[in-house]
N, C-alpha and C positions, 0 to 999 in steps of 0.2 A: 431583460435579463433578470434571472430570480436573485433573491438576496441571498449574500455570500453567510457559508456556514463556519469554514475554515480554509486558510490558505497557506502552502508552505512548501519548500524545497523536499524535493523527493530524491533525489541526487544533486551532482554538483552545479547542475546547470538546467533542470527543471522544475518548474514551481506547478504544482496539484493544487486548484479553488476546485471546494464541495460546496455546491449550494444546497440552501434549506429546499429545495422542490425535488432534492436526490439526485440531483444532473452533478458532471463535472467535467472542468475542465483543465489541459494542458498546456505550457508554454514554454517552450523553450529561448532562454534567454532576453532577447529582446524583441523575439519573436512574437508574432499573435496569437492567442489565444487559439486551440485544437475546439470545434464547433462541439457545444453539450451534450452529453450523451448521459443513459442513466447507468448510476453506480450497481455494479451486481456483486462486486468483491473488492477488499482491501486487506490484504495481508504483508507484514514486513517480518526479517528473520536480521537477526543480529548473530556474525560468526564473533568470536573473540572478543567484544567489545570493552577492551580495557587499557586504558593509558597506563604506561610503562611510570611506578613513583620514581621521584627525585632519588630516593634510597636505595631504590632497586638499581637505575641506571648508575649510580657512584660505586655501589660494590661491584656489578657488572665491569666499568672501566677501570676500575683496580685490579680484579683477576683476571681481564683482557691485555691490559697495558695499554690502557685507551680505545682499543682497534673498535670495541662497542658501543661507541659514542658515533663512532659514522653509522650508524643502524637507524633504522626511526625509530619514532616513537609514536606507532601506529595504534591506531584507536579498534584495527578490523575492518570489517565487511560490513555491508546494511545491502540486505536484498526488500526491496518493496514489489510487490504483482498488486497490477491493479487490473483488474475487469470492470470492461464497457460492454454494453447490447450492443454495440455495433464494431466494436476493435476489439471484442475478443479478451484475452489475456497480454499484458505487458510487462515485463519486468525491468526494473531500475537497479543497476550495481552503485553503489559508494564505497570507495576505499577510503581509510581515512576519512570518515565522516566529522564535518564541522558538530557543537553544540548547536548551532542554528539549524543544521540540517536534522539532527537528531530531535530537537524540541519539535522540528515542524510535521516530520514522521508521527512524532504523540501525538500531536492535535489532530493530525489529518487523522490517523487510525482511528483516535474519539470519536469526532466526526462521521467518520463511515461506518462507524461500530453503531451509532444514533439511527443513523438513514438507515441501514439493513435491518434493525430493528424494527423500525415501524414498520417498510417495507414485508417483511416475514412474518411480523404480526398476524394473530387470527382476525381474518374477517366476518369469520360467522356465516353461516348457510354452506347448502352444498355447492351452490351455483357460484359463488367466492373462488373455492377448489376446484371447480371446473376450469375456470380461467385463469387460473394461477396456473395448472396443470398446460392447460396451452399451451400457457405466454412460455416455461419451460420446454415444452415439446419445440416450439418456435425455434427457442435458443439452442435449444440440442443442434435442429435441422440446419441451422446457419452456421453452426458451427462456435458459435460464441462458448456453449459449454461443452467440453469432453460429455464420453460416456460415466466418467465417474464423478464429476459434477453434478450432472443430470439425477444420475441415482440417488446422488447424499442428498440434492435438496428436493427431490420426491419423497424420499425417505423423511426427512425432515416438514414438509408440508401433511404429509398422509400420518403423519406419527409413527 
């Protein structure tokens, strides 16, 4: 197994390890590990993410008569999609996301922000671009990227 780059909660009950070799993998709970596959995408989207202040919630239950205090105090949404070469597109909901869960979102996005980088990296020659160009066509075919995936990182390899 290659050496681990970063590991952490993607939601409430799944932990995402990137390893340094661009692979990664999934686990649910206290489940096994999902077999390594290479990273092709890591994105997360934050709806609302704001804790309700102490200030806010006290003048809230004064012009409520309390009734606002049975409300939460919700932190929001955390959408994560994570792409594998072989599963495609996957997306993670958290509501009410822990600090733990949220710090491990930063790292892991670090992490996958590092690996796509080198991965997209110029390799220099044509013959580089030729099979880059493939290895995309490949993924097109299998279905791993949309057609508007495929385009942006053609677009993005070809310049």
């Amino acid at each position: 197994m290659a050496e681990t780059l970063a590991s952490g909660l993607i939601d409430n009950t799944t932990t995402m390890t990137i390893y340094k070799d661009g692979t990664f993998s999934l686990k649910v709970l206290f489940g096994k590990p999902s077999a390594p596959e290479r990273l092709i995408g890591f994105e997360h989207d934050a709806d609302s993410m704001r804790r309700k202040s102490a200030t806010g919630r006290g003048a809230a239950a004064l012009f409520t008569g309390g009734a606002s205090l049975l409300a939460s105090n919700n932190r929001g949404v955390v959408y994560v999609s994570v792409t594998g070469d072989r599963s495609s597109v996957r997306t993670f909901t958290t509501r009410n996301p822990s600090g733990t869960t949220l710090t491990g979102i930063r790292s892991l996005k670090a992490a996958a922000d590092a690996i796509l980088a080198q991965t997209n990296a110029p390799q220099g020659g044509g013959a580089s671009e030729v099979a880059q160009l493939q290895q995309l066509a490949d993924l097109h075919r299998s279905g791993a990227l949309s057609a508007t995936e495929f385009a942006a990182a053609k677009k993005r390899l070809l310049g």
